[in-house]
C-alpha positions in Angstrom: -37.2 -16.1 -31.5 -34.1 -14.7 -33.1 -33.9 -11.7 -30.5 -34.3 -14.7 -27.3 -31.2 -16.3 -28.7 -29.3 -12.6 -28.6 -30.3 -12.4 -25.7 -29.8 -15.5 -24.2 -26.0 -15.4 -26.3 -25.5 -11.8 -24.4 -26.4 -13.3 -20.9 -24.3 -16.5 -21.4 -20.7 -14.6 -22.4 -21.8 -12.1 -19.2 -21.6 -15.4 -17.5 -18.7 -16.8 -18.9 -16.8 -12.9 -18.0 -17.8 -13.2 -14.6 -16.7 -16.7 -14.2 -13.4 -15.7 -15.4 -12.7 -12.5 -13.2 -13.9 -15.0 -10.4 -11.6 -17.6 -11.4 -8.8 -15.0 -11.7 -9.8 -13.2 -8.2 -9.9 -17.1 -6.8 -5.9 -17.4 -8.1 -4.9 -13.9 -7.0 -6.0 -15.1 -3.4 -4.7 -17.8 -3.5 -1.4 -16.5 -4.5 -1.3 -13.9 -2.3 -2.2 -15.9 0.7 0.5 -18.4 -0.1 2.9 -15.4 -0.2 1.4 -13.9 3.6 2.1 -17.8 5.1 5.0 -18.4 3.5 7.3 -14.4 4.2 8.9 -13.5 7.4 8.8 -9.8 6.5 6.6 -7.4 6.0 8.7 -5.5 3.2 9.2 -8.7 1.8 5.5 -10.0 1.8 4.8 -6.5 -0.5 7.5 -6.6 -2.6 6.3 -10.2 -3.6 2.7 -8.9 -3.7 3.1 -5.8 -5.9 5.1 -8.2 -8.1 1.8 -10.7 -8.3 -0.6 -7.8 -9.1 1.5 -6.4 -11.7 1.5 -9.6 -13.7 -1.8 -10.6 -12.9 -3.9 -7.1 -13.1 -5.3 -5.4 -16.0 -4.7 -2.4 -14.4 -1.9 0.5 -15.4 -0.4 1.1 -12.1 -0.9 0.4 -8.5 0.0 1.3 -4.7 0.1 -0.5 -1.1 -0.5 2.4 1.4 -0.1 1.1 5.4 -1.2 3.2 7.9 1.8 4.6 10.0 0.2 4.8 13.3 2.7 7.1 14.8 2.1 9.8 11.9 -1.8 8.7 11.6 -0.7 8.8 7.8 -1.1 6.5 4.7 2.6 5.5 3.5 3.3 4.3 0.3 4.8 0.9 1.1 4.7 -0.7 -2.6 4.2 0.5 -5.7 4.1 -0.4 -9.6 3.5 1.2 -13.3 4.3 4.7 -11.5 7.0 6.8 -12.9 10.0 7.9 -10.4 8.2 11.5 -10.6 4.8 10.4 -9.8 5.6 8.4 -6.7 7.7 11.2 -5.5 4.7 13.4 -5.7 2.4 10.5 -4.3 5.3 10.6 -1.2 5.2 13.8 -0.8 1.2 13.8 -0.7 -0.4 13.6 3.0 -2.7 11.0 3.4 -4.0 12.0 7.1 -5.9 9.5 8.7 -6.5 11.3 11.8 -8.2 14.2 10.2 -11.9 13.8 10.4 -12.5 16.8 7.6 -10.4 14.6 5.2 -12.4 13.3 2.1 -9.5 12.3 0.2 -10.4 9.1 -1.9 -8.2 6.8 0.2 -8.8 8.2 3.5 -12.7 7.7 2.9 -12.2 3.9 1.9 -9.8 3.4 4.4 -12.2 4.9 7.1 -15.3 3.4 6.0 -13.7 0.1 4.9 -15.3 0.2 2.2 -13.8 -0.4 -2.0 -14.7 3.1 -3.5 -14.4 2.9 -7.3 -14.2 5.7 -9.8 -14.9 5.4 -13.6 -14.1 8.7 -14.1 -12.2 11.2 -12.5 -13.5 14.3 -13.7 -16.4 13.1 -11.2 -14.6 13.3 -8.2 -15.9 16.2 -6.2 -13.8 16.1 -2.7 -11.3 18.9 -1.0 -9.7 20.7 -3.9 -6.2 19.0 -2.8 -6.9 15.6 -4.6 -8.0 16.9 -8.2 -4.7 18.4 -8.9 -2.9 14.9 -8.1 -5.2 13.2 -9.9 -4.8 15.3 -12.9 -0.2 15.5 -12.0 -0.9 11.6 -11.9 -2.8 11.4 -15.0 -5.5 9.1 -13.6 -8.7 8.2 -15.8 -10.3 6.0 -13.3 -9.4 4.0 -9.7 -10.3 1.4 -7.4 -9.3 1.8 -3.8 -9.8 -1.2 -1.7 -9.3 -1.3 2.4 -7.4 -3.6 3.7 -8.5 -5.4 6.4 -6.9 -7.3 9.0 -9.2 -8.1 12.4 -11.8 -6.1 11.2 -9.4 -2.8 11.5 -8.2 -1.4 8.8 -4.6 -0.9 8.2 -4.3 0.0 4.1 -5.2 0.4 1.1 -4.4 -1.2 -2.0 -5.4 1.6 -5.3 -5.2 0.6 -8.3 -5.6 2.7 -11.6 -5.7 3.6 -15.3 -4.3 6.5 -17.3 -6.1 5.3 -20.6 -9.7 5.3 -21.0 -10.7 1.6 -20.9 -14.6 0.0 -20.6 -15.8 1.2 -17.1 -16.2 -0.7 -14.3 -19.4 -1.7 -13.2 -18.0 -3.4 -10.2 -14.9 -3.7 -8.0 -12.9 -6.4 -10.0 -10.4 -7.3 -7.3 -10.9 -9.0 -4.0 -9.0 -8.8 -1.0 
């Protein structure tokens, strides 16, 4: 009897998590689609973005890479929690999205439009350009989430963690 009501006191604070991140991924949508109806620029609709998932979050840092069709690139277009140093590295990083051999992290969920999420990075076994920015960056573990406009995707929104925190068991953040 007394291990039922353990378990049934696990299962209902799972519950009560999960209803949370919904409730907070129901707010960041709506707060993000207020922003997309209400901007008349592009720059401006990211600049207010980044600035709702940096309160909102519980993640260290995070990036809005657009794909630049003429350069068939990822460009960083907003970024927060990231040093001056690291998001000059991060610019100076190619994100080729026109390179079928790529495996690069963001270039697979961008491609596949698909969230690809990382617990630990020390896991990550893809072209041996992307471990060494990992380990510049100092990145623990990632989520990197297409977005999608059409059914075409035209970015990704990453977002990460330099300290060790519980592991994610699912992507945490809708779009």
């Amino acid at each position: 009897m007394e291990n039922t009501v353990d378990q049934l006191r696990d299962s209902t604070e799972q519950l009560t998590e999960q209803i949370n991140v919904n409730y907070r991924n129901a707010q960041l949508t709506r707060q993000v689609g207020e922003v997309i109806t209400s901007r008349n620029s592009i720059d401006d609709v990211i600049a207010t973005v980044v600035n709702i998932l940096e309160s909102t979050l519980d993640y260290d840092r995070g990036l809005i890479l657009l794909a630049n069709i003429t350069t068939q690139r990822l460009e960083i277009r907003g970024a927060f929690g990231y040093s001056d140093e690291h998001l000059d590295l991060l610019e100076n990083t190619s994100f080729r999205i026109d390179n079928p051999n790529s495996q690069g992290p963001f270039v697979v969920s961008f491609r596949e439009k698909k969230p690809l999420l990382v617990n630990d990075t020390s896991d990550i076994h893809v072209t041996s350009k992307i471990p060494p920015i990992i380990e510049a960056l100092g990145t623990k573990s990632f989520l990197a989430v297409p977005i999608i406009l059409e059914n075409e995707s035209i970015g990704i929104l990453a977002v990460d963690n330099q300290h060790v925190k519980s592991p994610w068991s699912t992507p945490t953040l809708t779009c």
